[in-house]
Structure formats: C-alpha cells, structure tokens
N, C-alpha and C positions, 0 to 999 in steps of 0.2 A: 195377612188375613187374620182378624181377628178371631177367638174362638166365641162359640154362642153364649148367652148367657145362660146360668144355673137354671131359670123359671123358663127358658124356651128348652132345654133340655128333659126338664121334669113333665112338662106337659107332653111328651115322647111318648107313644103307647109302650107299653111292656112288652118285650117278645113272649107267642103263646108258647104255653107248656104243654111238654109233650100227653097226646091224646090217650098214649095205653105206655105199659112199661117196655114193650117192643121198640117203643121209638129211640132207646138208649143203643140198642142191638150192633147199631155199625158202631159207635164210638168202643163197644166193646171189644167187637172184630178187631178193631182197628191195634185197638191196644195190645188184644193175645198177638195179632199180627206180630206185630213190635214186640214182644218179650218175646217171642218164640226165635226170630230173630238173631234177637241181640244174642239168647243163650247157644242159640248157635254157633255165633259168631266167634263168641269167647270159649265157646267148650273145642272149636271144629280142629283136628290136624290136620287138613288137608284145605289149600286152598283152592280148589276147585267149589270146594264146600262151603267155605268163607264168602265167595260168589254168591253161591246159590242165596247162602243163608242174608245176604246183602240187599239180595234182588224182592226176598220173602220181607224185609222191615218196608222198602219201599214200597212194596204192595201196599203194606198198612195204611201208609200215607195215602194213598189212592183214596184207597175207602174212607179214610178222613176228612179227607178233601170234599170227597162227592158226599159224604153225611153234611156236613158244616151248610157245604150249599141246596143241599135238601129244601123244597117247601111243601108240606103237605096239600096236595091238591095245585100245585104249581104248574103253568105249564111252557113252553119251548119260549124263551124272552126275545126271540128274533122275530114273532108275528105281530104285525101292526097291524092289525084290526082289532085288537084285543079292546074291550072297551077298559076305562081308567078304576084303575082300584081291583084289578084281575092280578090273583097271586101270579107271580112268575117264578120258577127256580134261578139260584143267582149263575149269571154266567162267566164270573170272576172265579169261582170257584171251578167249574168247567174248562175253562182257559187252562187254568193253573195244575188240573189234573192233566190235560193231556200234554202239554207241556213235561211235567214230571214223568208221565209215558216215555216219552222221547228222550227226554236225559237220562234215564235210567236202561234206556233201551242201549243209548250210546256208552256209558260209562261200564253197564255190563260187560258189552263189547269190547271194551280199551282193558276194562282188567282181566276178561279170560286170557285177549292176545294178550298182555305180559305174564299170565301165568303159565300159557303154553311156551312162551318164550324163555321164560327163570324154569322150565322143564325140561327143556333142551340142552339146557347150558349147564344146568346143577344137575339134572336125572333123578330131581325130586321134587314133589307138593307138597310136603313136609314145611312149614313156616320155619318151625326149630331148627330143624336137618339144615338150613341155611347158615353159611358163615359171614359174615360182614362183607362190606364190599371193596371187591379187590381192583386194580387199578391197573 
C-alpha cells in the first residue's frame, strides 16, 4: 500500500482546538497520575506499596486513553442511525482502555501473589531486606 500524497494530506482539516483551558484537564490528570506514581515507586520500602503505587501510574493511563479518545459532543459509535458527518467518540481508544482494566487488574493480582509469597518465605516486604537468590 502506497502512502497518500503530500496535497491529499494537506487538504486534511486541522483537528479542532481545545474550546476552553479545561479541556487540557485530563492530560493533566493523567500526567500527576504518572509522577505520583513513579515517585512512589522509587521512593516505596515496602512492596506491597510498590503495588499499589504501580496500579496508581496505570490509572494514569486510563485517563489518557479515555482524553485521547474524547470528542466533544461525540456520541456512542456503535448506533447506526446516526446520520453521516455526527461526531462519534473514538472506540479504539475505549477498546484499549478496558482492555488495560483487565491487564492491569490481572498483573496486580500476579504481583500481590508473589509478594505475599516472597513474605512467606523471607518474612519481609522489604525489597532491600532481600538477598539474592538462593538455589
């Protein structure tokens, strides 16, 4: 497949610009999300915390996801009566949010069980408090 040419590209309407300064609001979210996050992550001793703080960057993404595919005034892409040229919200970005629900829901789950499991065996949450692994 060939890509388009440069002049059927330019002829592309511009995507609109945001209506008020609120409309930055979730990429903002999204981003404190992600710092607060990460400095959790690297500050945390305990990893039950390193969890949480993992499951708090993912959130970010949610909100990311679900801004990106934001359309003002859009509405549900799955009704077909809609007449032609009706904003829709995109549902690739919806897809891909719940989707990251689910993985994040399962990869929580995989690493509380080996964190309660490296609790058992060591009798600490402690990352440091860990010694290499023995055989």
């Amino acid at each position: 497949m060939t890509p388009p040419p440069a002049a059927a590209l330019a002829a592309l309407p511009a995507p609109p610009l945001p209506d008020s300064p609120l409309a930055v609001l979730p990429y903002l979210a999204a981003g404190w999300m992600l710092l607060v996050g990460v400095h959790g992550l690297v500050t945390s001793r305990n990893a039950v915390h390193a969890v949480g703080c993992l499951t708090v960057v993912q959130s970010g993404t949610y909100v990311l996801l679900l801004a990106v595919g934001y359309r003002r005034g859009g509405t549900a892409p799955y009704v077909t009566d809609l007449p032609p040229g009706t904003p829709v919200v995109d549902p690739v970005a919806q897809a891909l949010t719940l989707t990251d629900v689910v993985v994040g829901a399962a990869l929580t789950a995989l690493l509380l069980a080996l964190v309660l499991q490296t609790a058992k065996r060591h009798g600490t949450t402690d990352p440091d408090a860990l010694t290499g692994l023995r055989g």
